[in-house]
Each structure stands twice: as C-alpha cells, then as structure tokens.
C-alpha positions in Angstrom: 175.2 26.5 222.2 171.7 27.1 220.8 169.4 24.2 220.4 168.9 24.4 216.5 172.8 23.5 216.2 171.6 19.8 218.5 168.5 19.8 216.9 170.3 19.6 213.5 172.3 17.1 214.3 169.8 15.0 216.1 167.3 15.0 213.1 170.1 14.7 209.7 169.2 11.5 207.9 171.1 9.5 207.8 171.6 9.7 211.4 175.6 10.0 212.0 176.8 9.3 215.8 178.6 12.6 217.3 180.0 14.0 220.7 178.4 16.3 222.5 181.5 18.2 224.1 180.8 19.5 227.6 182.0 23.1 229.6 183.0 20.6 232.0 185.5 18.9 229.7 183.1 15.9 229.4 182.4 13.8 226.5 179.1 12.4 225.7 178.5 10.1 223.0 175.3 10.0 220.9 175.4 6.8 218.9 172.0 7.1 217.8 168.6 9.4 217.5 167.2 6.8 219.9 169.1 7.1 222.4 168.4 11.1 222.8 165.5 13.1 224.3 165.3 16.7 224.0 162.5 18.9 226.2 160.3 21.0 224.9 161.8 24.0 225.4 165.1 23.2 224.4 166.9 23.8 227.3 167.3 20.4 228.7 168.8 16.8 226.4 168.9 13.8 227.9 171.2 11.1 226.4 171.5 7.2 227.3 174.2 4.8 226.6 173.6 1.0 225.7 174.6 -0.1 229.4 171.3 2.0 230.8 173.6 5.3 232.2 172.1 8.7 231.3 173.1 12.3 231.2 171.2 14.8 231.4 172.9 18.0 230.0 172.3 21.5 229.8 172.6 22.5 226.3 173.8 26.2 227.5 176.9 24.5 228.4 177.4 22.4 225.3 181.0 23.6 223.9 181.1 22.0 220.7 179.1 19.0 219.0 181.5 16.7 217.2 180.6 14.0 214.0 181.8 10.6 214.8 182.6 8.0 211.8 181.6 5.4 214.7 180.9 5.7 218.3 181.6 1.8 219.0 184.1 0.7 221.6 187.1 1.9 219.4 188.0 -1.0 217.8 187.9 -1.5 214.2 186.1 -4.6 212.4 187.7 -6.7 209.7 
C-alpha cells in the first residue's frame, strides 16, 4: 500500500476511525488521528491503543485500510 492511501485517511476531517488490515492477517484499529504517528519517509506508522500497546507497522505490508462507523469495544449505546 502506498502511504498517500494512509495519509488520506489519517488527515480527512472529520476524522473517521478505520482498520488498518495487516499481510499477517492482523487487525489494527485507528480510533483516532491522535493516536497515529507516521515517519517521515512514509515507510514506517506507529499506532497506540487507549490501554498504552503500540504497533508499529510497515505500511508496505498494509493489505487494505477499512472505515469503521465506531472502533469502541463493540457494544452499542442506548
């Protein structure tokens, strides 16, 4: 995956969470702009989840990048 297709993503306004789909069959939730880093030269994102784990991910091996509605523990408010 090229970077532009992340970098899209990571900059839309409003921000909407999304799945970053992994060759390794990994799924890694970005739930908001915050919680993503990208390097300088695009090769390299890091992502962190609310309880402080982090991946960092190769964005050559990104498969597909997926819109969420929500990216919260699955259950559905009232």
């Amino acid at each position: 995956m090229k970077i532009s297709e992340l970098r899209k993503l990571y900059d839309a306004e409003p921000f909407r969470p999304f799945l970053i789909h992994m060759a390794d069959g990994r799924k890694i939730p970005v739930k908001h702009r915050e919680f993503m880093a990208l390097s300088p030269s695009g090769r390299t994102a890091y992502v962190y989840q609310l309880n402080d784990d982090s991946d960092v991910i190769d964005v050559a091996l990104v498969t597909a990048l997926e819109l969420r509605k929500s990216l919260s523990n699955g259950k559905k408010g009232k």
